[in-house]
C-alpha positions, 0 to 999 in steps of 0.5 A, spaced: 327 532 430 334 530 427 340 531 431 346 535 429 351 530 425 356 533 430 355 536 438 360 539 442 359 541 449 363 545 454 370 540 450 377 541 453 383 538 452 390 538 454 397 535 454 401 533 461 407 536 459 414 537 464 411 544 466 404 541 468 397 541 464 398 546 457 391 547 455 389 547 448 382 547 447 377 551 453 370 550 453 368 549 446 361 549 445 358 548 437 353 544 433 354 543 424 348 540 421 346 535 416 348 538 410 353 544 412 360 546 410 364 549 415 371 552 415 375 551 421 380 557 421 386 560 426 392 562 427 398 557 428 397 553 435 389 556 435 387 549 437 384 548 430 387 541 429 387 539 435 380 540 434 379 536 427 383 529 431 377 530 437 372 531 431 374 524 427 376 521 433 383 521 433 384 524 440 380 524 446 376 530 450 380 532 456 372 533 459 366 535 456 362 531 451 362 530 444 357 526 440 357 524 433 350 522 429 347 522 436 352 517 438 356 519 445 363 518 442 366 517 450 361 511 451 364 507 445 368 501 446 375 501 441 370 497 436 364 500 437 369 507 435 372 504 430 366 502 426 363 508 428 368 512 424 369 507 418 361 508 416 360 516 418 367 519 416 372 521 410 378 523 411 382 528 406 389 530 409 394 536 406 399 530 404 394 525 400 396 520 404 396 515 398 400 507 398 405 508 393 406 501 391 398 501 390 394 503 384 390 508 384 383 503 384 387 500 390 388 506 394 381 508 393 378 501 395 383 500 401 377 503 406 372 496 403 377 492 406 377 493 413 370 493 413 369 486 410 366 488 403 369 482 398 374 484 392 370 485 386 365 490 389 371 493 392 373 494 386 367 496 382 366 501 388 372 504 387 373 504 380 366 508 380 369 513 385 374 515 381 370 516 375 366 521 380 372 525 381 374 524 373 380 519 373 376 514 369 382 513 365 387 512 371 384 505 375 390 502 374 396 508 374 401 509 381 401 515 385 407 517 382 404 517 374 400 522 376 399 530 378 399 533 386 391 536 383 390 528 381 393 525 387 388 529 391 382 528 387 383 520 389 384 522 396 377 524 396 375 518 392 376 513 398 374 518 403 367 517 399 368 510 399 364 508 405 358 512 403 361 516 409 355 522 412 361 526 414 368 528 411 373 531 415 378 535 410 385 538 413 389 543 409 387 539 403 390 545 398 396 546 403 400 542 397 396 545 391 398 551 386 391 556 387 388 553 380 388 546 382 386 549 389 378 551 387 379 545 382 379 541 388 374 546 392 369 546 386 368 539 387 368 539 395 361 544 393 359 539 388 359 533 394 356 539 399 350 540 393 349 531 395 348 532 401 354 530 405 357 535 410 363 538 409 368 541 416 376 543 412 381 545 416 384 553 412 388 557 413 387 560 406 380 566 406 379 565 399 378 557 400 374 558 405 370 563 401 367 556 399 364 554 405 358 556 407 359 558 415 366 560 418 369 558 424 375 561 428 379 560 433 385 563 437 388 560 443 384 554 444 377 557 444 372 560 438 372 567 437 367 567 432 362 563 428 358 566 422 356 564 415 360 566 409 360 573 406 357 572 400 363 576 395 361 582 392 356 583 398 356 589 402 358 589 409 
């Protein structure tokens, strides 16, 4: 049987503070499966971003355990992380997080360069995932020539660039008026149809209402985890 792409057992974390340890996350146990599309919801100071830096393994577990395609991320080495992270993870964040000085072809195929892949496969790769997210036209423009909905459509051309298993999304509508919003979320359903599995960060229903499983959390715990109601079904 195929492990889940993402096992969390018995996860705490906390922060030393000046008053002592502030815990942030408490016994958090939860599995997301090859192929689903979860959305990780709460109020402010919920812990839900915290959460997301432990999944893309940004931050560590104060204690519990946290494995990643079946690998135990507290027994890997930095490098061992750091390949881990670039062969499995897309990063999506709510402000683009683009080079400005760099073309959009660039940007995208920056993740290639740390992973050794040579210039014209790069760009080749890249060039091919800006079609997908419909900027064919766009190889060569900067950042700065083209829309919010756009620069957000590149940020998930280079999380897709590595082939990656899994991609993580934080508040990735935050800075987008709510029709470029579902143009975006449109999309995220179309690459969860491929088969890649999809966790966002929203504090927004009606994004969620794309995912296919909703997951809350309030102080540092998870208070529900349900698939998505379907609109217009009965209660």
């Amino acid at each position: 049987m195929t492990a889940p792409v993402i096992q969390i057992e018995a996860l705490h974390k906390s922060y030393a503070t000046s008053a002592g340890e502030f815990p942030v996350l408490n016994d958090i146990n939860l599995n997301i499966e090859a192929g689903e599309f979860v959305a990780i919801m709460g109020p402010s100071g919920s812990g839900k971003s915290t959460f997301m830096n432990i999944l893309g393994c940004l931050d560590a577990p104060s204690a519990g355990h946290y494995r990643l395609n079946g690998s135990d991320v507290e027994k890997l080495t930095r490098d061992e992380l750091a390949v881990l992270r670039n062969r499995t993870l897309g990063f999506v964040f709510q402000g683009f997080n683009l080079l400005p000085r760099m073309s959009l072809q660039d940007n995208v195929a920056l993740p290639l360069i740390y992973a050794g892949i040579e210039p014209e496969t790069r760009r080749q790769r890249a060039r091919e995932l800006l079609a997908k997210v419909g900027l064919e036209k766009y190889f060569d423009a900067m950042p700065n020539k083209i829309s919010g909905g756009q620069q957000q459509r590149v940020a998930i051309a280079r999380a897709l660039v590595s082939h990656p298993s899994l991609i993580l999304a934080d508040e990735p509508t935050g800075n987008l008026d709510s029709h470029t919003g579902e143009e975006i979320m449109s999309l995220f359903e179309s690459l969860n149809r491929e088969g890649i599995t999809l966790v966002l960060v929203t504090h927004e229903q009606d994004i969620a209402q794309h995912s296919k499983r909703q997951i809350h959390f309030r102080d540092g715990r998870i208070v529900s985890d349900h698939p998505t109601a379907l609109e217009g079904a009965n209660p």
